[in-house]
C-alpha positions as CSV (number, residue, x, y, z in Angstrom):
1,X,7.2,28.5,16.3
2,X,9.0,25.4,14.8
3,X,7.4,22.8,12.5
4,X,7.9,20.3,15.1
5,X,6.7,22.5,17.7
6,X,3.6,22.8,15.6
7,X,2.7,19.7,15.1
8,X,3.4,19.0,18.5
9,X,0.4,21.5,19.0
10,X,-1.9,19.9,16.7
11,X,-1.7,16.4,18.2
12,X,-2.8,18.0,21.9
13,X,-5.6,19.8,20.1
14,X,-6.4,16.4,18.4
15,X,-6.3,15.0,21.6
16,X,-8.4,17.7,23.6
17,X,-10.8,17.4,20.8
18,X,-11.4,13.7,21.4
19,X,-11.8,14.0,24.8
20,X,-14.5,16.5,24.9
21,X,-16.7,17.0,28.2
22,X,-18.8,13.6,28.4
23,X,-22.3,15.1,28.1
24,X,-24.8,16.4,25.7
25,X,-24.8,20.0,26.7
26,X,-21.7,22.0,24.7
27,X,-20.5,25.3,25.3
28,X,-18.2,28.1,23.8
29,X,-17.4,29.4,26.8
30,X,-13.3,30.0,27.2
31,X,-13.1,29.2,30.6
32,X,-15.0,26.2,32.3
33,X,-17.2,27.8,35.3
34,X,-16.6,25.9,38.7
35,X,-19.6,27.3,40.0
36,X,-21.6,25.6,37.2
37,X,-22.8,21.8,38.3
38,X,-25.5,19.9,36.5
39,X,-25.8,17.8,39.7
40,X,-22.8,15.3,39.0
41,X,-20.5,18.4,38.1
42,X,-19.3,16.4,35.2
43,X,-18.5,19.0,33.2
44,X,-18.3,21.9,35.5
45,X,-14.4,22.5,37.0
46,X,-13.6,20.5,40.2
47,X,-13.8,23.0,43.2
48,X,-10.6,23.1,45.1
49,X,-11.4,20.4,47.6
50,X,-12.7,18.3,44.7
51,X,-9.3,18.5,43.3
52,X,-7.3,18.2,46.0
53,X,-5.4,15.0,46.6
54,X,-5.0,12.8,49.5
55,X,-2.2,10.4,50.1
56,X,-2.4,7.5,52.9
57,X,1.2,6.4,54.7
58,X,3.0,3.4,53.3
59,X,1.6,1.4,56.2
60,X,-1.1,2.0,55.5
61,X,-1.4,1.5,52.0
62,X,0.3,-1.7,52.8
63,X,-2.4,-3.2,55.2
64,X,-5.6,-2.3,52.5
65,X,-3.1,-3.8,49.8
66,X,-3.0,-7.1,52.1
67,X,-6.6,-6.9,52.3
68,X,-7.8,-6.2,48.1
69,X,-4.8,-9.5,47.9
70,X,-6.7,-11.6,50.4
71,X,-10.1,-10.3,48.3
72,X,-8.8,-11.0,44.8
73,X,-7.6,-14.8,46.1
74,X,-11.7,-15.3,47.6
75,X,-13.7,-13.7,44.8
76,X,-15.0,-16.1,41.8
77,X,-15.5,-13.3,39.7
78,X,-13.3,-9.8,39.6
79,X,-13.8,-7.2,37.0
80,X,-11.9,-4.2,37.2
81,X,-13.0,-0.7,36.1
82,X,-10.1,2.2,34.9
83,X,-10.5,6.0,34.5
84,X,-7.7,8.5,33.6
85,X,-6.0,8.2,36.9
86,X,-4.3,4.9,35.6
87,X,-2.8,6.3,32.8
88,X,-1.1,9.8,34.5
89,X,1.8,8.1,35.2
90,X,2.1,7.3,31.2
91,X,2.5,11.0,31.0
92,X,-1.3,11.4,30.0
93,X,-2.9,14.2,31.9
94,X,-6.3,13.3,34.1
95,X,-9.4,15.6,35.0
96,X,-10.0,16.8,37.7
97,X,-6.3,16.4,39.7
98,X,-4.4,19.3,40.3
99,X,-2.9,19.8,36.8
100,X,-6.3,18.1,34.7
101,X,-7.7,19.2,32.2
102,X,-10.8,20.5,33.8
103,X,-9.4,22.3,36.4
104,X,-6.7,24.1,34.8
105,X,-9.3,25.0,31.7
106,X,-11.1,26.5,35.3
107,X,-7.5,28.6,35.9
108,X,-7.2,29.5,32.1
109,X,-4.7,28.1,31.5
110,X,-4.0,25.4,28.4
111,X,-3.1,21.6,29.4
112,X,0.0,20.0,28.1
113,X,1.2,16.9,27.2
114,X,5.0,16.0,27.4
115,X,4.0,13.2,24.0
116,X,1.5,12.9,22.4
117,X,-1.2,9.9,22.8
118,X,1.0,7.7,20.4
119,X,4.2,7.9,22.1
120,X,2.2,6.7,25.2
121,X,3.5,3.1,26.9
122,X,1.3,0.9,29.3
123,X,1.7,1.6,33.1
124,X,2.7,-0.7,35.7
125,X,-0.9,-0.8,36.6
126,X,-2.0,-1.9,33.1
127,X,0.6,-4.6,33.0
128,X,-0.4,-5.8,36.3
129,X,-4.4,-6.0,34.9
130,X,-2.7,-8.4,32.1
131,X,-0.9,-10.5,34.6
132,X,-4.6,-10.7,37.1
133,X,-5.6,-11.9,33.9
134,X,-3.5,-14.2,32.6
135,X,-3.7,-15.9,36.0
136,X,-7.4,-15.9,36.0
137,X,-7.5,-13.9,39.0
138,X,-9.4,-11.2,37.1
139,X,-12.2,-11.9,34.4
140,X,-13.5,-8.8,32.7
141,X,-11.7,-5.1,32.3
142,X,-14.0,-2.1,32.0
143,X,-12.5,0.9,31.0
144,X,-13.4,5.4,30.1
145,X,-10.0,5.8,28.8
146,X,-9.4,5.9,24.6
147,X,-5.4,5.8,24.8
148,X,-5.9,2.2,23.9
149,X,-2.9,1.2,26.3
150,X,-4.9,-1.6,28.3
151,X,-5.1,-3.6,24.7
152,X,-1.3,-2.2,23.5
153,X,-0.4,-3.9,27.5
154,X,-2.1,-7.4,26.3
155,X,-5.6,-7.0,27.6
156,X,-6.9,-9.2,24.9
157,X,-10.2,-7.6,23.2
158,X,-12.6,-10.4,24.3
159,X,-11.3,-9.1,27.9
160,X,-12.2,-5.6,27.9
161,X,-14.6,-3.2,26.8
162,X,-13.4,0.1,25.7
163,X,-17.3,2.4,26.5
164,X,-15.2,5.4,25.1
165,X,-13.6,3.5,22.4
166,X,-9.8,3.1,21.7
167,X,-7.7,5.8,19.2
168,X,-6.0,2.7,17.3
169,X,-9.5,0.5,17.2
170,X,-11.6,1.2,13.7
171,X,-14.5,-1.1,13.9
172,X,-16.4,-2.2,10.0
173,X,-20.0,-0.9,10.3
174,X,-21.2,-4.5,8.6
175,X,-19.9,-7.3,9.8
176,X,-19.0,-5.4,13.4
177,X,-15.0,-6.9,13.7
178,X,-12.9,-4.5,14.8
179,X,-9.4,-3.9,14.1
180,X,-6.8,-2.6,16.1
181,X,-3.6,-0.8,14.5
182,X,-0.2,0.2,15.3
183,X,-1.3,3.9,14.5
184,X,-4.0,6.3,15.2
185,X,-6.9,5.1,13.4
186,X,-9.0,8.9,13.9
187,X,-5.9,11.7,13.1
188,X,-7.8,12.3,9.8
189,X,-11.0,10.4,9.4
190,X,-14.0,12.0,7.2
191,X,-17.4,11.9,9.4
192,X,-15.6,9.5,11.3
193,X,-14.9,6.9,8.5
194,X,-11.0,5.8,8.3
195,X,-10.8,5.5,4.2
196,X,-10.3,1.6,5.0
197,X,-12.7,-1.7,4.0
198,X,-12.8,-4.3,6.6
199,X,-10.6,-7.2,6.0
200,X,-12.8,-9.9,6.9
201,X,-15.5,-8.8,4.8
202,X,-14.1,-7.1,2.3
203,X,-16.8,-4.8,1.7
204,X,-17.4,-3.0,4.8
205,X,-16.7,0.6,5.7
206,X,-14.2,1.3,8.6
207,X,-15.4,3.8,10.9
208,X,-13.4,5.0,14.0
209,X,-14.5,3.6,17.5
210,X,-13.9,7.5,19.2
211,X,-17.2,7.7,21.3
212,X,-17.8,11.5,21.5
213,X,-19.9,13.3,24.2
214,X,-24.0,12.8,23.6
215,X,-23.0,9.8,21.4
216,X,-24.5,6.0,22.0
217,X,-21.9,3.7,23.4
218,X,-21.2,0.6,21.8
219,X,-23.4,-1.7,22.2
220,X,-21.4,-5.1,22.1
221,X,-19.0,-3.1,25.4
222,X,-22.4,-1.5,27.3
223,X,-23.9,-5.5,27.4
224,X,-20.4,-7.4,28.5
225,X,-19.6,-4.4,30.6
226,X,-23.3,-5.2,32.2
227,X,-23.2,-8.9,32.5
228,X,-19.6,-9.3,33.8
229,X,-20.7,-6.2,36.5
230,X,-23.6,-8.6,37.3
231,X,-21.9,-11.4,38.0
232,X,-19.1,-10.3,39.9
233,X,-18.7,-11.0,43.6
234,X,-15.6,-7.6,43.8
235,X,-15.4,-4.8,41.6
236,X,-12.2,-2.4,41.5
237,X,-11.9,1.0,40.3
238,X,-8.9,2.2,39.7
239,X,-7.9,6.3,38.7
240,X,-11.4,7.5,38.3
241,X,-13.6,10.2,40.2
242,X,-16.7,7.9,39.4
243,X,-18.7,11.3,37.8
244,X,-19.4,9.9,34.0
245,X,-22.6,7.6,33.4
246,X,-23.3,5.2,32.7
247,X,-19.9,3.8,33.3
248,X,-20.1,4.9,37.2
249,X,-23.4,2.7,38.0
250,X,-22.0,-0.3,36.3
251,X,-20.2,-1.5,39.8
252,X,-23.4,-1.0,41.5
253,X,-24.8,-4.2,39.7
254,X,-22.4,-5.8,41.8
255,X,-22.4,-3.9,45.0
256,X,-26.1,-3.4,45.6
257,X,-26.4,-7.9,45.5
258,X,-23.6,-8.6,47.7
259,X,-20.6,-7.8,46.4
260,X,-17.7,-6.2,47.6
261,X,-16.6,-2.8,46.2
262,X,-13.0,-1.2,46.2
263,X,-11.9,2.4,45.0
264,X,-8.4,3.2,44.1
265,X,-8.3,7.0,43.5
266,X,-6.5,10.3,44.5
267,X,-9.2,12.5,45.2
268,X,-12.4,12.1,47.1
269,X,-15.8,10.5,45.1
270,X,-19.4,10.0,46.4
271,X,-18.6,6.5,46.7
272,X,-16.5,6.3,49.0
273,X,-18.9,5.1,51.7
274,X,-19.6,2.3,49.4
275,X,-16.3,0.9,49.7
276,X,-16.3,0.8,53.5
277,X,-20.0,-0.6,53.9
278,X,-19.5,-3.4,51.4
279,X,-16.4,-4.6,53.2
280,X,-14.1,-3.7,50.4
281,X,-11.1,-1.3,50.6
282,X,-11.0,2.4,50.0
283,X,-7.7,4.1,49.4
284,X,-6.2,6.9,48.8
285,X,-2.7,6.3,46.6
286,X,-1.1,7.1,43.0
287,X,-2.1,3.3,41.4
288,X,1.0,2.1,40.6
289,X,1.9,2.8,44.1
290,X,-0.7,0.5,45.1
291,X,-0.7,-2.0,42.5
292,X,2.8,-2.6,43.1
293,X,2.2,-3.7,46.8
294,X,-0.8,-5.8,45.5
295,X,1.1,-8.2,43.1
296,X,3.5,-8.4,46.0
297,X,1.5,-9.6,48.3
298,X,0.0,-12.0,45.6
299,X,3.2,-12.9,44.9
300,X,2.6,-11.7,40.9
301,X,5.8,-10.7,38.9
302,X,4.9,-8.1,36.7
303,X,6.8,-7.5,33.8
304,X,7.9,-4.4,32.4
305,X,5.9,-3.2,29.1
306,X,8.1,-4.4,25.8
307,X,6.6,-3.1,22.7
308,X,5.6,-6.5,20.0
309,X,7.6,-6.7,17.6
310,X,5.0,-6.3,14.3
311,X,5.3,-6.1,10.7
312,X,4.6,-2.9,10.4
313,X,4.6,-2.7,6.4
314,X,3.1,-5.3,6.0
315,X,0.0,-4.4,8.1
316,X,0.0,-1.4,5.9
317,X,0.1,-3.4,2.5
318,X,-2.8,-5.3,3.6
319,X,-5.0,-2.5,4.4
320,X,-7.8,-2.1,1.9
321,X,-8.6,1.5,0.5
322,X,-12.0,2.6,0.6
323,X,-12.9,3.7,-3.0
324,X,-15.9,5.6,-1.8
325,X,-13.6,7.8,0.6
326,X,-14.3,11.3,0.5
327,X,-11.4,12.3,2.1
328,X,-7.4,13.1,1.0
329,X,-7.1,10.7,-1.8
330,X,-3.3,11.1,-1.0
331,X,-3.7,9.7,2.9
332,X,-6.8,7.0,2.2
333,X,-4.5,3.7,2.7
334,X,-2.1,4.3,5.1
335,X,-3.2,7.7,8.0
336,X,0.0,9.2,7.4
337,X,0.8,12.5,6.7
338,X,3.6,12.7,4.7
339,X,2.5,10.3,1.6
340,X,3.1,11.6,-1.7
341,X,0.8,8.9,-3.7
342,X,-0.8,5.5,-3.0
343,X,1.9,3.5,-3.4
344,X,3.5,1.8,-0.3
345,X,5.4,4.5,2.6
346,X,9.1,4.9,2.6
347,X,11.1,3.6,5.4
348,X,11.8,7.1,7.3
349,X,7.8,7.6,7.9
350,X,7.5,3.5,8.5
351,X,10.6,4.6,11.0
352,X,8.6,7.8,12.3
353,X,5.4,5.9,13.3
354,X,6.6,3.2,15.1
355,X,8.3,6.4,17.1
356,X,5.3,7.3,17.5
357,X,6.5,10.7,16.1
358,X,4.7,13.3,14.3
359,X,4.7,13.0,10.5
360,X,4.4,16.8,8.8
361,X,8.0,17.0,9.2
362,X,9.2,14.1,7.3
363,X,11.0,14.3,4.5
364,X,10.9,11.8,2.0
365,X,14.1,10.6,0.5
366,X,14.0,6.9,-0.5
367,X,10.8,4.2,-1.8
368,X,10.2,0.6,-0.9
369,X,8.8,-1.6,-3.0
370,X,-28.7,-4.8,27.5
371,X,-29.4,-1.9,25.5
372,X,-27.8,1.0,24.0
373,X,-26.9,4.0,26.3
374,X,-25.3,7.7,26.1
375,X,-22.2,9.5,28.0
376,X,-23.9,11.4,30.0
């Protein structure tokens, strides 16, 4: 196996790891049981039919996409909720689909990535969120997924809460600002502290905002994600299976006063009925597919996702080293993997990460100068 190869392994591993079953039970077994379901079968492998996909005609994704339109224009308040079905067409493997994680653990087999999480761009989907946004049409983003590519899209942070947290988001445990890098803020944090001081305080430490399984949620997302699911009047869901807790009741704070209720997803959920007896829209559709005929009909441009230009050494000169760190001495300022002292990175790893590339292989040759609740 080649280096590359190899560190190609380790960053689906990394990823995997992060993206452990969302519940306080753990288990050692090799292959993931279908027949085991703790009522929700959230960790248990999709059976067949639960896996099974269903696509409606083009008609008839048209008409419910004229429909969720003529919604979106009438509601006061929309807050839209994502799971890991929004991000498959970034290349980032889902659940409980066909090729997810869950259900090929079920086979034996080992999931893949084509890239790792880094090397991941927004959707069409995320970039139509940001436009629904910008043109006030939306007022609140919910989402499960840790890729971070709703904030990377635009989704500004007082816009969104991240329940799972967000892979380039390290948050100070004093003064609560959190901070949101062009890298991976978790590759090689120590008990889940980054090696980096807060730089609004100054003195707080930097922990990552990964929310593994049987861990709290963060607080600040759980109450936003509860009052903008109270006051909205339509709630969306788009790519997920609805199975985790507590993110799947949030909608109901919506749905069970009034408001309408619409579920964008491949395979079948138990809230499907809710959709049709709200007098929302239930389809069946890959979300871009969908999304795309919904900015059409609300006559939304949608622009494709271009990467911000960022000073990328720079952000990484201003970065304050944790003193107290007890991890690598060697990686404590900058997360990389190919540093060889303190100092500041040459331009071939500055060149690798914004690539988004694994860094074991680099070789250095030149210097510059509410309350709180649990994934259950």
């Amino acid at each position: 196996m080649s280096e590359d190869q190899s560190s190609l392994l380790d960053s689906i591993r990394t990823y995997f790891n992060n993206l452990k079953p969302t519940t306080t039970t753990v288990t050692n077994a090799p292959v993931v049981d279908p027949g085991k379901d703790n009522g929700n079968n959230i960790t248990g492998a999709p059976t067949p039919e639960e896996a099974r996909e269903y696509f409606e005609t083009k008609d008839h994704m048209r008409a419910k996409a004229v429909r969720l339109a003529a919604l979106i224009r009438e509601s006061r308040h929309v807050v839209i909720y994502t799971g890991a079905g929004i991000s498959t067409a970034a290349s980032i493997p889902d659940y409980r689909g066909p090729q997810g994680v869950w259900t090929l653990l079920a086979q034996g087999k080992r999931p893949t990535m084509k890239i790792t999480l880094e090397q991941a761009t927004p959707t069409y989907s995320h970039m139509a969120i940001v436009e629904l946004l910008r043109a006030g049409l939306c007022k609140f983003v919910v989402s499960t997924n840790l890729d971070g590519l709703h904030v990377r899209s635009g989704v500004p942070l007082d816009n969104i809460a991240e329940l799972h947290g967000n892979i380039y988001k390290e948050v100070c445990d004093s003064c609560k600002e959190a901070h949101v890098r062009m890298f991976a803020v978790n590759k090689s944090s120590v008990r889940r502290w980054t090696g980096r001081l807060c730089e609004s305080c100054k003195t707080g430490r930097l922990r990552d905002s990964i929310v593994n399984f049987g861990e709290n949620l963060p607080k600040k997302d759980l109450r936003e994600a509860a009052e903008h699911s109270t006051k909205a009047d339509l709630t969306i869901v788009i790519g997920s299976s609805m199975r985790v807790t507590p993110a799947c009741d949030l909608p109901s704070y919506s749905y069970t006063n009034g408001g309408r209720f619409c579920l964008v997803n491949l395979q079948k959920t138990g809230y499907d009925d809710i959709a049709k007896s709200s007098g929302g829209v239930r389809v069946f559709a890959r979300c871009d597919e969908f999304m795309r005929l919904v900015m059409e009909e609300l006559a939304i441009e949608v622009p494709a996702f271009v990467e911000e230009v960022k000073d990328l050494e720079k952000e990484l000169d201003d970065l304050i080293p944790d003193p107290s760190w007890e991890g690598d001495q060697v990686m404590k300022k900058y997360n990389v993997y190919s540093m060889s002292d303190d100092g500041p990175p040459p331009k071939s790893v500055l060149r690798q990460i914004r690539n988004g590339m694994p860094l074991k292989s680099v070789q250095v040759t030149e210097r510059t100068g509410v309350e709180l609740g649990k994934v259950m």
